[in-house]
N, C-alpha and C positions, 0 to 999 in steps of 0.2 A: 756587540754584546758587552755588558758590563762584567770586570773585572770581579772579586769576591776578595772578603775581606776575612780573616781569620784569626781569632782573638785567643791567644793562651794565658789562661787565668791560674792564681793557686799562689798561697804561703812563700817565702823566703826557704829555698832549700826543698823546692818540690821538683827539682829537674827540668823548668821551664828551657833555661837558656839549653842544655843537651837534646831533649826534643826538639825545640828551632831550630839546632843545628844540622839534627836526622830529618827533619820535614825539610830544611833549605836545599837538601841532598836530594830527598829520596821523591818530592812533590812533581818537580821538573819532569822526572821520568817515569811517571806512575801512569799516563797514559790519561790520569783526569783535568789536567789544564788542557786548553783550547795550543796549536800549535804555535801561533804568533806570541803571545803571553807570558810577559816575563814575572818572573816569583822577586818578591822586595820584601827584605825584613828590617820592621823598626822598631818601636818602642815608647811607652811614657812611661813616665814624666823623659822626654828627651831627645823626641824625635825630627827634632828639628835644630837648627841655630839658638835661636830664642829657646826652645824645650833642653836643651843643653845647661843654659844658663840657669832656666827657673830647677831641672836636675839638683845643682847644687845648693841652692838655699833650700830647697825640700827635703833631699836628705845630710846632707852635710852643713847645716849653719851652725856655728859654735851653740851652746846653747843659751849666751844670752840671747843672742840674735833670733832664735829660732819663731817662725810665725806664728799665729795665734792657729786654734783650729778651724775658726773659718776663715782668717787668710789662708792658710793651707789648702781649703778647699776651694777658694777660689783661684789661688793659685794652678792647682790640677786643672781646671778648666779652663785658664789660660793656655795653658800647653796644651789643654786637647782641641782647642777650638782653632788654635796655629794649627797643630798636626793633621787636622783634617785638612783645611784648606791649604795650605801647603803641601802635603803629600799623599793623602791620603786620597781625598778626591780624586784628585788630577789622575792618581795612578789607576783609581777606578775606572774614570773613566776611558782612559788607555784602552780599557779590556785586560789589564795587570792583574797580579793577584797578589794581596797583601800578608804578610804575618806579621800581628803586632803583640809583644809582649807587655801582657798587661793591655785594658783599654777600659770602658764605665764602669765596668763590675765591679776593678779593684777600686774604685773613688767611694761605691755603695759600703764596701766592705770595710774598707779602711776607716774611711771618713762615717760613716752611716751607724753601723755597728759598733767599729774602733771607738771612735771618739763620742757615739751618740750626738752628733749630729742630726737636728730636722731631715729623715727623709724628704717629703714634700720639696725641699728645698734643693735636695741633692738632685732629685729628679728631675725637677726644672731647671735647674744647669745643665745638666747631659740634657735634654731635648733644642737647648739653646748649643753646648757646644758640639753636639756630634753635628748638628745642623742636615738633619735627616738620616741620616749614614750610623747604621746599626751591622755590626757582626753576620757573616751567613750560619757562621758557625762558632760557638766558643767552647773550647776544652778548656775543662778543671781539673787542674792535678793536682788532687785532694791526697793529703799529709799530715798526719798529724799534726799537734804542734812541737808535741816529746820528739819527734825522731826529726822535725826540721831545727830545734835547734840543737839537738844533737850531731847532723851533718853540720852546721855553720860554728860548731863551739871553737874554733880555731882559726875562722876569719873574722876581722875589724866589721862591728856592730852598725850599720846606718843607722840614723837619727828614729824613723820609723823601727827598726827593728830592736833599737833601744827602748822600744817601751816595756818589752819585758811582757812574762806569759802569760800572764791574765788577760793585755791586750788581745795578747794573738790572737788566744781561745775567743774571743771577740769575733775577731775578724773571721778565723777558719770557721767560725759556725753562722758569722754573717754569711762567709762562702758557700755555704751547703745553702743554705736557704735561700738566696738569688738562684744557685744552680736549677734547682728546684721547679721553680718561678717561670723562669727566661728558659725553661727546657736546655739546658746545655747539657753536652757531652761529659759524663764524669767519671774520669781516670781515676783508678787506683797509685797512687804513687809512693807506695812502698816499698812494692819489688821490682826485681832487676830492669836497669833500663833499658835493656833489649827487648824483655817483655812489652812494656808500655808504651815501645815502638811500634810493636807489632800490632797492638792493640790499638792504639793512634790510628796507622796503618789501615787497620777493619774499619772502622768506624765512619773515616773518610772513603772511602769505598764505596759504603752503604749508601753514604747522606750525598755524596755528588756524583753516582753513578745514577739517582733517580733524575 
């Protein structure tokens, strides 16, 4: 049996990384992975050697350096078209099971909406770089864009999240409308994060107990 792959989506300051870190915990013993099947969390832009490196000129290049916006987008596809076939794959096929922070949605949202990028264009990169391999599941942890940069008003800005609020509004309402689309799962991510664990929690329940 094939592994499952599991995509957490949503804004800067929606609690993704604290959720991966309750699902890295709580998934293992939940009684819905298969007994042999080990849980692996990664990430893009970075989840590999090479996704490491393209990490830092994506969001950290000073900003003469910084790419144009469809280098940037093809850059993202770079990194995902490694991360598939470097690890993501391979671990599927294991019978593994994946959690990746961030995976196409954010490229539609970011690049698609953000930047007004060609759709059309964007979509035929992800069917070339997911290279089949599509999400079982993706949770959105939809946040405003007022109270995510009100959690982050005290950490160092990445280059994306230096675009400032008009972008975001971009992107978060790009994110309701893939959600939408692509039927994902969509979190409230306002209130306490013990809630939106628990809620995580149900959800997954529901969708891999059938």
């Amino acid at each position: 049996m094939k592994g499952r792959l599991i995509a957490i989506e949503g804004i800067d300051g929606c609690g993704k990384s604290t959720q991966i870190r309750h699902l890295s915990e709580w998934l293992p013993n939940s009684g819905l992975m298969p007994e042999n099947a080990i849980l692996h969390i990664t990430r893009e832009p970075g989840g590999t050697d090479l996704g490491k490196s393209l990490r830092k000129i994506l969001l950290h290049a000073p900003k003469e350096e910084s790419p144009s916006p469809l280098t940037e987008l093809l850059l993202y596809a770079a990194d995902r078209a490694q991360h598939i076939s470097q690890v993501i794959a391979p671990l599927l096929e294991k019978g593994d099971w994946v959690i990746t922070d961030r995976f196409s949605g954010s490229t539609l949202a970011y690049q698609g909406f953000g930047r007004k990028l060609n759709i059309d264009l964007i979509n035929n990169l992800e069917s070339i770089a997911t290279q089949g391999i599509s999400p079982d599941i993706t949770l959105l942890l939809n946040l405003s864009v007022k109270t995510s940069l009100k959690r982050r008003q005290q950490q160092t800005k990445d280059r994306i999240e230096g675009e400032g609020y008009d972008f975001l509004e971009k992107v978060s309402s790009g994110f309701a409308t893939i959600a939408k689309e692509r039927n994902w799962v969509i979190i409230q991510a306002e209130k306490n994060a013990s809630l939106i664990s628990q809620e995580i929690e149900e959800q997954l329940y529901d969708l891999l107990k059938k």
